[in-house]
C-alpha positions, 0 to 999 in steps of 0.5 A: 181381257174377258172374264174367262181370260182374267180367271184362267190368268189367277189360276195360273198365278195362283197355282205358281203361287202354291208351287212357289210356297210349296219349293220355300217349305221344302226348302226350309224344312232341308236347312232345318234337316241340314242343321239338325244333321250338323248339330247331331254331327257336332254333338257326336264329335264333342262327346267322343273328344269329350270320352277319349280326354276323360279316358286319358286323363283317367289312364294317366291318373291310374299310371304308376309312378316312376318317380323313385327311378335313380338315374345314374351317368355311366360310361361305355366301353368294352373291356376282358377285365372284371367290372366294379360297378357303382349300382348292385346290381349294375345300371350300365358301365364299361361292359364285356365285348359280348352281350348276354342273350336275352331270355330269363336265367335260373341262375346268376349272369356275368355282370359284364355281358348284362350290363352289354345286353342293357347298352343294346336296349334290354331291361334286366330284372333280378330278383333274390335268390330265395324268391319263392318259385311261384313268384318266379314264376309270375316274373317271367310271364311278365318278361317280353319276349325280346330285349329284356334278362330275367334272373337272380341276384345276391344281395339285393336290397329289394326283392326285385329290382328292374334295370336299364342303361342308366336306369334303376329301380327297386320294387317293392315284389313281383306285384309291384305295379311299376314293373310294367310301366318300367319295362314299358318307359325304359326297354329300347328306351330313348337313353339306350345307347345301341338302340335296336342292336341284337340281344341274340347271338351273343352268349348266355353266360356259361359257355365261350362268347362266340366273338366280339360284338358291338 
């Protein structure tokens, strides 16, 4: 081979040779991007795990204990006759064969018909009657719209007590901090025995039951 030939050939491997160096940089710099990318990636996973487990933890900290809830065996049944019910106010018992409507009450309600709205998944909240109004009042905004009763009671021990199938209990006022998470544990709770059954259509305790329901 010439001289010519020998030179032109060295060029060639070292231009391949630069092409080569130049594809392993590039190369190396992509798998270090990659990692870079996936380290970032996975950093970002862990501290999201990381926020939403300390923002549980926290919630389940700050939540209000339900350990002073009394838990009561009550039967079922429909029965015409008056009640005598073990709990004041009642958690649950044989019942009238129509339900109370749900909704908040200014006076008093026939035992029997709450305690039918409580098998269909109501929570009943009474208060005593000398409840002052403003206090009332911050009751029924803490009320749901369905499946729960709202009104006043003789002779409670507490001046609020919350109630459900099974379920009860006192509190310490209209602030009491355990109302909400009742209402949230034990409304259409898993105890309900007629869970989802209408709380409407049923009587509001002052007028003729329009008929036997379930």
């Amino acid at each position: 081979m010439s001289p010519s030939g020998r030179a032109s050939k060295q060029a060639r491997d070292s231009a391949r040779d630069k092409v080569a160096q130049v594809r392993k940089e590039q190369k190396r710099r992509q798998r270090r991007q990659s990692l870079a990318i996936w380290s970032a990636a996975a950093t970002a996973v862990v501290l999201v795990a990381a926020i939403v487990t300390y923002s549980i933890v926290r919630e389940q900290q700050n939540k209000p204990s339900l350990d002073a809830v009394s838990t009561f065996t009550v039967e079922q049944g429909h029965t015409d006759k008056p009640v005598t019910y073990a709990q004041t106010p009642p958690a649950g018992g044989e019942h009238a064969p129509v339900w109370l409507n749900c909704g908040t009450y200014d006076k008093p309600v026939p035992n029997e018909n709450a305690v039918h709205s409580m098998e269909h998944g109501a929570v009943w909240v009474t208060y005593r009657p000398d409840l002052p109004a403003p206090q009332v009042a911050q009751l029924r905004k803490a009320i749901p719209d369905t499946y729960a009763v709202l009104s006043p009671f003789e002779g409670l021990k507490a001046p609020v007590v919350a109630s459900a199938w099974g379920r009860q209990l006192p509190l310490s006022g209209v602030n009491d901090p355990r109302l909400a998470e009742f209402i949230r544990e034990f409304r259409q709770g898993p105890a309900t025995p007629e869970q989802g059954a209408t709380c409407t259509g049923g009587t509001d305790g002052t007028t003729p039951a329009p008929g036997a329901g379930s």
